[in-house]
Every structure is written in structure tokens, then in C-alpha cells.
OpenMM code with the backbone's topology and positions (N, CA, C; nanometers):
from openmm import Vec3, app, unit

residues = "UNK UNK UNK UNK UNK UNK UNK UNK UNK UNK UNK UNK UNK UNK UNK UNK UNK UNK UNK UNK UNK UNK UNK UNK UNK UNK UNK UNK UNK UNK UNK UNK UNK UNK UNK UNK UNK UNK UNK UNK UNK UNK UNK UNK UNK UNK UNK UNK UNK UNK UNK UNK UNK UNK UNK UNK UNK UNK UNK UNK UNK UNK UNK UNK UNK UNK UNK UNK UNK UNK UNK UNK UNK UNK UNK UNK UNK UNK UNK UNK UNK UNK UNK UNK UNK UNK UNK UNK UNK UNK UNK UNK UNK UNK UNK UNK UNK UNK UNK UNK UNK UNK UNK UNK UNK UNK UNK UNK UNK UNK UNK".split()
positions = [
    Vec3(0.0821, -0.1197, 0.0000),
    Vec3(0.0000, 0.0000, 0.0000),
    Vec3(0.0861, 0.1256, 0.0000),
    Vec3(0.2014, 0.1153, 0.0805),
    Vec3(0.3383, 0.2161, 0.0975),
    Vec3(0.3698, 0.2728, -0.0494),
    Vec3(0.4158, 0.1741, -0.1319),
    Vec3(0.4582, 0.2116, -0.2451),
    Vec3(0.4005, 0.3062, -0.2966),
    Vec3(0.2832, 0.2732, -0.3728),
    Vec3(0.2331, 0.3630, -0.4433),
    Vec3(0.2647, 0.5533, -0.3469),
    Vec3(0.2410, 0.5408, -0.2341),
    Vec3(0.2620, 0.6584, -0.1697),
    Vec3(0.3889, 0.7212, -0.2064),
    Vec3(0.4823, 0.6257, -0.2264),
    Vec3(0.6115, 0.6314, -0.1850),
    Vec3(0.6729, 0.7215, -0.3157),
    Vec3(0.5851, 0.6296, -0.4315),
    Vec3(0.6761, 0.7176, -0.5719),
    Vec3(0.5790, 0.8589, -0.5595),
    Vec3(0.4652, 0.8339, -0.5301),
    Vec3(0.4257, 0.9733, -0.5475),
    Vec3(0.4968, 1.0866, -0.4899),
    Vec3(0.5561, 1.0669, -0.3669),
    Vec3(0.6339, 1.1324, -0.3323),
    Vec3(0.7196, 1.1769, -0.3613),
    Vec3(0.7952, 1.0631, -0.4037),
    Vec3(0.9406, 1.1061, -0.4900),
    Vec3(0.8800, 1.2433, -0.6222),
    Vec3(0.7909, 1.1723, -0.6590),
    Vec3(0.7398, 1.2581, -0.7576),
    Vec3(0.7285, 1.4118, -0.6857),
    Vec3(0.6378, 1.3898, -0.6124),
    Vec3(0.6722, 1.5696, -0.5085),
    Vec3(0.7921, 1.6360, -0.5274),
    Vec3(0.8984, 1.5242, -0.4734),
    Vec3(1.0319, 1.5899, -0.4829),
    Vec3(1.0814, 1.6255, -0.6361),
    Vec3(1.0638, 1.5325, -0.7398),
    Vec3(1.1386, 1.5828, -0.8577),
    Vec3(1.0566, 1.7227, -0.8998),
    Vec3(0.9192, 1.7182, -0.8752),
    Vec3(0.8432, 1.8268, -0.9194),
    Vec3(0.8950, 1.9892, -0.8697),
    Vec3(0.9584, 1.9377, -0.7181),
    Vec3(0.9937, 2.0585, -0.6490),
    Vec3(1.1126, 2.1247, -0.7319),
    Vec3(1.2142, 2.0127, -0.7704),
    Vec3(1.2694, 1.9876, -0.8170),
    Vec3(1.3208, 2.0743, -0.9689),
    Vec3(1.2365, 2.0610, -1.0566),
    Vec3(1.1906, 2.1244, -1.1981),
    Vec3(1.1769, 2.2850, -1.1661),
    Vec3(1.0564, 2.2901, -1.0578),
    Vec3(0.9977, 2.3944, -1.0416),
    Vec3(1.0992, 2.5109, -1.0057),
    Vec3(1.1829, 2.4763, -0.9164),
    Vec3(1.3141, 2.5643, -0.8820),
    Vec3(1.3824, 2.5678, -0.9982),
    Vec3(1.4364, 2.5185, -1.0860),
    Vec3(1.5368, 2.4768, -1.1654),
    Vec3(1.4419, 2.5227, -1.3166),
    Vec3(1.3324, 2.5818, -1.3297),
    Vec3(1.2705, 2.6722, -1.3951),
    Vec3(1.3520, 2.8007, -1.4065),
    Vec3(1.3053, 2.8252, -1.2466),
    Vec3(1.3428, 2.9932, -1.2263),
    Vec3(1.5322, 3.0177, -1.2035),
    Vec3(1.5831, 2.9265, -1.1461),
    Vec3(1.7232, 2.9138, -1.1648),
    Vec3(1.8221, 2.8395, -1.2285),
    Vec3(1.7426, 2.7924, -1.3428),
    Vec3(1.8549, 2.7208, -1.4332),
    Vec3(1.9047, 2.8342, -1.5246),
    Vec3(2.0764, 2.8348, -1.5240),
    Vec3(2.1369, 2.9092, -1.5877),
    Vec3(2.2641, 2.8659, -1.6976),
    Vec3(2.2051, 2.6752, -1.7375),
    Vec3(2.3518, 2.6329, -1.8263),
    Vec3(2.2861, 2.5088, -1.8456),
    Vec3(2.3759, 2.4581, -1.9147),
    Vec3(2.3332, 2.3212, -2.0499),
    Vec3(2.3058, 2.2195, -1.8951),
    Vec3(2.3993, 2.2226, -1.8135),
    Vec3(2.3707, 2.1539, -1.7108),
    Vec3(2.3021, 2.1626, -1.5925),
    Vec3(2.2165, 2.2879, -1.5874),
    Vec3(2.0976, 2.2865, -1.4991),
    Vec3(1.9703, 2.2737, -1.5608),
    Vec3(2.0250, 2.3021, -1.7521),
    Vec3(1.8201, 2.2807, -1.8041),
    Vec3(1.8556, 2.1265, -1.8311),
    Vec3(1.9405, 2.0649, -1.8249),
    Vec3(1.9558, 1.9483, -1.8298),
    Vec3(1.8771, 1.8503, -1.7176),
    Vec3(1.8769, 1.9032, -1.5963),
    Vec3(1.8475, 1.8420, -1.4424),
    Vec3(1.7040, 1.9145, -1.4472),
    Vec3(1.6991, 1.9982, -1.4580),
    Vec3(1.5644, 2.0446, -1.4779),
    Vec3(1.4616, 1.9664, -1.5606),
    Vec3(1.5154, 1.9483, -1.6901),
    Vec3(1.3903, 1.8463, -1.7598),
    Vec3(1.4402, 1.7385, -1.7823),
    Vec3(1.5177, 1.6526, -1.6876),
    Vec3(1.5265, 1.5340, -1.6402),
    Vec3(1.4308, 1.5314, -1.5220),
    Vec3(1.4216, 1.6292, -1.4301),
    Vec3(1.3337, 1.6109, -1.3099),
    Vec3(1.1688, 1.6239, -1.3702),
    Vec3(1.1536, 1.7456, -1.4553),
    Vec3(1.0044, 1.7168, -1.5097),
    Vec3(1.0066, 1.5863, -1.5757),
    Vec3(1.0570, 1.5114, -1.6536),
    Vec3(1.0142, 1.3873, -1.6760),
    Vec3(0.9979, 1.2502, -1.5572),
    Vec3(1.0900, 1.2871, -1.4890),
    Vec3(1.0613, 1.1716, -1.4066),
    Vec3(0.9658, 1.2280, -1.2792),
    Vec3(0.9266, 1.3261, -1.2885),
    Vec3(0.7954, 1.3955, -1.1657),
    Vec3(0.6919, 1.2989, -1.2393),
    Vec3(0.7024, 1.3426, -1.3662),
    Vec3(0.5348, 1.3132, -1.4326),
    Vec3(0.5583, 1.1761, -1.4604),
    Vec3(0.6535, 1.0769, -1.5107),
    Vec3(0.6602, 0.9269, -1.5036),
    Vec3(0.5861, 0.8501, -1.3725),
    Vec3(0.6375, 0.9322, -1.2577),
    Vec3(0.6377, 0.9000, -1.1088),
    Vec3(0.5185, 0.8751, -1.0779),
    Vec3(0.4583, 1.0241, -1.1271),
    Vec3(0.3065, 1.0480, -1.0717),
    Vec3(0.2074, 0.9642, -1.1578),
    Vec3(0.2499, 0.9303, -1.2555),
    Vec3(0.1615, 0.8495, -1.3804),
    Vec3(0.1545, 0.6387, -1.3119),
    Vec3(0.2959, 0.6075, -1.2701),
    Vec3(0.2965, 0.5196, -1.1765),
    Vec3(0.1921, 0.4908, -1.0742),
    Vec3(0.1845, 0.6375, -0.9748),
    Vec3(0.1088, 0.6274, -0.8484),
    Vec3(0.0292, 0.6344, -0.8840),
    Vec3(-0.0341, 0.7154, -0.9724),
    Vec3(-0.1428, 0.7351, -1.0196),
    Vec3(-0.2452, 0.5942, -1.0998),
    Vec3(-0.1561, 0.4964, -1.1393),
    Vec3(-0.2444, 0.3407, -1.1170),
    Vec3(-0.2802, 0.3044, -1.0420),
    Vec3(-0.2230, 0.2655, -0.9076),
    Vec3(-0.2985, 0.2374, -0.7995),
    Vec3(-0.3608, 0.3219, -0.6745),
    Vec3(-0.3474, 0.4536, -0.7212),
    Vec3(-0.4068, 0.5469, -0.6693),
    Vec3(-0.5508, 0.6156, -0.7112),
    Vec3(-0.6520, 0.6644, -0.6554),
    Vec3(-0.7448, 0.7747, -0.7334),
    Vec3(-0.6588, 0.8575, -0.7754),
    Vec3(-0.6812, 0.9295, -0.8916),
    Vec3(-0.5990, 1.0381, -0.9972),
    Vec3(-0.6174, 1.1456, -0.9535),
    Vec3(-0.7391, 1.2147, -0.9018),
    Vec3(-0.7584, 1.3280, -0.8240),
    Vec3(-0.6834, 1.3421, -0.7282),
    Vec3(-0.6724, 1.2534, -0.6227),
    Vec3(-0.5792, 1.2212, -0.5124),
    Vec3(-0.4508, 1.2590, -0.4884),
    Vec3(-0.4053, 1.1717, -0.5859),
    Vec3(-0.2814, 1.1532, -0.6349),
    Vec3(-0.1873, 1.2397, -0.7062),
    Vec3(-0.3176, 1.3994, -0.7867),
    Vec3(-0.2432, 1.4864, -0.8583),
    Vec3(-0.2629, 1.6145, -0.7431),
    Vec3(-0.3651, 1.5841, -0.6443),
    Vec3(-0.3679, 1.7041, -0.5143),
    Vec3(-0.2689, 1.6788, -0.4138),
    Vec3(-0.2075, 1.5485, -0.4067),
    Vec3(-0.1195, 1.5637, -0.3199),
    Vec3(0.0318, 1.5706, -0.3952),
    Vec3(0.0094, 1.5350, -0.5211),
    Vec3(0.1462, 1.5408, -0.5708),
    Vec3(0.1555, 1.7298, -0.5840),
    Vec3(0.0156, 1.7877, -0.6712),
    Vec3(0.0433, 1.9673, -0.6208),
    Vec3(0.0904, 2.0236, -0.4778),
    Vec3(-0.0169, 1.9477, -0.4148),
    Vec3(0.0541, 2.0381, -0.2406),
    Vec3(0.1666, 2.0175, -0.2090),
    Vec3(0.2119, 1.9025, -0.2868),
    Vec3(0.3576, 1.8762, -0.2058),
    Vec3(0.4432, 2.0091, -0.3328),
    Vec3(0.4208, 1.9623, -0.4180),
    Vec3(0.5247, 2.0315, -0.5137),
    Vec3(0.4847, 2.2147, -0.4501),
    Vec3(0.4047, 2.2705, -0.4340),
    Vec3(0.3650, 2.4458, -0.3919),
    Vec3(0.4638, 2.4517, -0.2386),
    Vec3(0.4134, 2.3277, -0.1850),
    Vec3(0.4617, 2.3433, -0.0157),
    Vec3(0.6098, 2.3323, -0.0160),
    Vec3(0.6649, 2.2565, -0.0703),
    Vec3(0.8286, 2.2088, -0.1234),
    Vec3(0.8678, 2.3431, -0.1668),
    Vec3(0.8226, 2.3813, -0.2591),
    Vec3(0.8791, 2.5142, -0.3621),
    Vec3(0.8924, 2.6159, -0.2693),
    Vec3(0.7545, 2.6613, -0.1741),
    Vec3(0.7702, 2.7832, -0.1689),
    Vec3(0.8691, 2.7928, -0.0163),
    Vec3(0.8805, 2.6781, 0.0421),
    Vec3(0.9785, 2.6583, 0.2027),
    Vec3(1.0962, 2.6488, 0.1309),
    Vec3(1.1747, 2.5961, 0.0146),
    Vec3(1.3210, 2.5689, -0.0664),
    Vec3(1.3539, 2.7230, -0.0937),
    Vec3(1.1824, 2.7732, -0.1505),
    Vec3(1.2884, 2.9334, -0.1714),
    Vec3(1.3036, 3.0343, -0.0650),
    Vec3(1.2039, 2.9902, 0.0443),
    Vec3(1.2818, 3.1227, 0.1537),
    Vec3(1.3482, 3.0669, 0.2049),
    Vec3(1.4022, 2.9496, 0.2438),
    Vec3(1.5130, 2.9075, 0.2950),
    Vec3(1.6655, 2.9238, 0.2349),
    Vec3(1.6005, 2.8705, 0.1049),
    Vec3(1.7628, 2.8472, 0.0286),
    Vec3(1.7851, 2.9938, -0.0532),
    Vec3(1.6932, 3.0272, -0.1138),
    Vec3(1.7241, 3.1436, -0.2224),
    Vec3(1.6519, 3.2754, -0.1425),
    Vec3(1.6394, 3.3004, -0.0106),
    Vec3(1.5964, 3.3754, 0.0439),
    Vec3(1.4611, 3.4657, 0.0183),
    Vec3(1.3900, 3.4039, 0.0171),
    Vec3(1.2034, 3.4626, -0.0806),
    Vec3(1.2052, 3.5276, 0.1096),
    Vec3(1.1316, 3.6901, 0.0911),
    Vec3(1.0980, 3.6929, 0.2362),
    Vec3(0.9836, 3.6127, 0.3031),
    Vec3(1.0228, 3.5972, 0.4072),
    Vec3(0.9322, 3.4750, 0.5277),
    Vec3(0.8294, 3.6043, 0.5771),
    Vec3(0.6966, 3.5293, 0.4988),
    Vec3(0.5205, 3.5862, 0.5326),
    Vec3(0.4535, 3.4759, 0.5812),
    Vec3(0.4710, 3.5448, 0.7342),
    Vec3(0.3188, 3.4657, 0.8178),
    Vec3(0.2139, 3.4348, 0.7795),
    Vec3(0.1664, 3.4579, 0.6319),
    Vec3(0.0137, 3.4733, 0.6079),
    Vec3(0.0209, 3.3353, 0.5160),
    Vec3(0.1543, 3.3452, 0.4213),
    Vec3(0.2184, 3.2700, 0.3279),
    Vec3(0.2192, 3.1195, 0.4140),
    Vec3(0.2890, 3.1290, 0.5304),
    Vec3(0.3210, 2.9939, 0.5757),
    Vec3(0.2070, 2.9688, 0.6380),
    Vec3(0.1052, 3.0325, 0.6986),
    Vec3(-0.0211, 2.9688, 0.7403),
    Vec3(-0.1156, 2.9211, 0.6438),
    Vec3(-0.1129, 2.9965, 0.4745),
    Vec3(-0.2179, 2.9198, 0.3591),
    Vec3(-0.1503, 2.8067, 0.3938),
    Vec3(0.0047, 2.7728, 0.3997),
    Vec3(0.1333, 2.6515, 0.3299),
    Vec3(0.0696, 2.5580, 0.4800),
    Vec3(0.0360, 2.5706, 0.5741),
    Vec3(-0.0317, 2.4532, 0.6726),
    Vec3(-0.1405, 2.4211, 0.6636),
    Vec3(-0.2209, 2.5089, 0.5922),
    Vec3(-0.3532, 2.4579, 0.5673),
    Vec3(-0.3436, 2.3362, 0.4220),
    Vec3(-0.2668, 2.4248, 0.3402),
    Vec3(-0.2846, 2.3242, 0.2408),
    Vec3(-0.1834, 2.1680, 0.2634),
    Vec3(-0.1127, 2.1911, 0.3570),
    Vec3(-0.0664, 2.0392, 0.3983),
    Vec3(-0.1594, 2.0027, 0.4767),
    Vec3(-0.2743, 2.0195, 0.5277),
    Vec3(-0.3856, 1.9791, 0.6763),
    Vec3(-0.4329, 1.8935, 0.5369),
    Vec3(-0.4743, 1.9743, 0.4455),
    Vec3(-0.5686, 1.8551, 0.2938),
    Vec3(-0.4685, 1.7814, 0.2506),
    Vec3(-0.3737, 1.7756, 0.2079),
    Vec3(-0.2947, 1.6696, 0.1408),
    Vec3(-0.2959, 1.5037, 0.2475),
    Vec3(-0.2718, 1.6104, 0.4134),
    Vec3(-0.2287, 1.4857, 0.4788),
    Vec3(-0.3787, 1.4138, 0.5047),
    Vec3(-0.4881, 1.4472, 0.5119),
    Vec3(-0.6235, 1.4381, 0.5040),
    Vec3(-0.6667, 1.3737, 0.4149),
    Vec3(-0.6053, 1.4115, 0.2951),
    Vec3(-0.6419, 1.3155, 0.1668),
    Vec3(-0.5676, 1.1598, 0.1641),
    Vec3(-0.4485, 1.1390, 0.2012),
    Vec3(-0.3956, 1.0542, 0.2037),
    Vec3(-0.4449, 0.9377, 0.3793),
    Vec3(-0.5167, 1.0111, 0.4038),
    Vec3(-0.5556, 0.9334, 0.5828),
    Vec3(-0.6595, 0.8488, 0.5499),
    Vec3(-0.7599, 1.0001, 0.4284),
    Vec3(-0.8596, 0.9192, 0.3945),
    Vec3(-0.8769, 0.8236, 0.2796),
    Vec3(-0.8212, 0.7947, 0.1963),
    Vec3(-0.7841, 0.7394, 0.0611),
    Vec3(-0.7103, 0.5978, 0.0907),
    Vec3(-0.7797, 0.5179, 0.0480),
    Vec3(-0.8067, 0.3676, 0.0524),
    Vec3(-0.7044, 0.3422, -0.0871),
    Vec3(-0.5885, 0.2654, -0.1234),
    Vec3(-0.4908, 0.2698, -0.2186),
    Vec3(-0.6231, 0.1621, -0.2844),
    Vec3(-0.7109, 0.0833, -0.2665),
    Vec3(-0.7410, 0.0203, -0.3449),
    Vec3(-0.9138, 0.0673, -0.4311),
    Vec3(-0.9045, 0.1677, -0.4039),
    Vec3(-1.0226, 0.2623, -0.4487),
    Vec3(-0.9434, 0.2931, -0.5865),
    Vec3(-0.8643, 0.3292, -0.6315),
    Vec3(-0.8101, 0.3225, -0.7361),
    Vec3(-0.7374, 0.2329, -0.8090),
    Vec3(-0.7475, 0.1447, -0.7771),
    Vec3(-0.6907, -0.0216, -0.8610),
    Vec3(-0.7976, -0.0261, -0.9851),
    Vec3(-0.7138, -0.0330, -1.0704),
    Vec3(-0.7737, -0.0572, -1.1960),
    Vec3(-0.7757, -0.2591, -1.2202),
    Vec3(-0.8872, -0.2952, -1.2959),
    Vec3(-0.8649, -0.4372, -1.3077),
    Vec3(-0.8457, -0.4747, -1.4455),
] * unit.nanometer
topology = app.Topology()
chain = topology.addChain("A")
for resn in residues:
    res = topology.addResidue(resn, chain)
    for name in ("N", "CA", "C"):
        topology.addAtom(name, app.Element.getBySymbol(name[0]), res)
């Protein structure tokens, strides 16, 4: 049942991944890692997304990829830190982790 969770995740991460490497790729070898990571986000999520509901599976793969992005850039690339910003960023992890509490991996098994 783990698995399927598991690549989706990964998928989170490559998505976060891309999404940074959008706005800061600056050479053959960062658009390189960049759309190596968009392909294997969306491979990932296309995976989970078999034994997952697809709705599910593309709301938690978004929250993770918005929630990832926007904590990587005030941390790492210094975006200023808004209280208002990080309280939407807990609400929208309260639904992701909500969706996944409630979501049965075999509600989406295809036969």
C-alpha cells in the first residue's frame, strides 16, 4: 500500500525539483536536471497514479510540489518569510495529509 505513496512522493520531490530549476537554471547543465526532473515527476506520478485515485494523487502530488517550492525558496534562495504565506502553506498540507488518511490505495486499482 506504501509504495504507491512512496513514488508519489518522490514525484513531489522531482516536481519541487523542476519547479526551482525553472526559475534558476542558468547552463546546459541545470536545463539538463531540470527536464530530467520534469520527466521523471510526471513518469512517477503516472505510476502512483495506477494504484491510486488520480484526483488524489495529482492534489497531493500539487501540495507537495507548492509546499516544497515555496519553504526551498525562503530558505535556500531567500524569498521573504510571510506569516500569512506559511499559514495558507499549513492549511494546504492539513488537505494533502487528510487526503492521504482518507484514501483507501485500493479505491483506485484498476482491473
Amino acid at each position: 500500500m506504501n509504495k504507491s505513496w512512496n513514488i508519489l512522493f518522490l514525484a513531489g520531490l522531482f516536481e519541487i525539483g523542476w519547479v526551482v530549476g525553472l526559475k534558476h537554471a542558468n547552463s546546459l547543465v541545470t536545463w539538463t536536471l531540470t527536464s530530467a526532473a520534469i520527466y521523471l515527476s510526471m513518469h512517477l506520478l503516472i505510476l502512483a497514479s495506477q494504484k491510486l485515485p488520480a484526483g488524489t494523487a495529482y492534489a497531493v502530488f500539487a501540495g507537495m510540489g507548492t509546499t516544497g517550492t515555496v519553504i526551498l525558496e525562503i530558505v535556500v534562495f531567500g524569498e521573504p518569510f510571510r506569516l500569512l504565506k506559511i499559514i495558507l502553506i499549513l492549511i494546504l498540507l492539513g488537505g494533502v495529509i487528510g487526503l492521504k488518511m482518507v484514501t483507501d490505495e485500493q479505491e483506485g486499482e484498476r482491473s
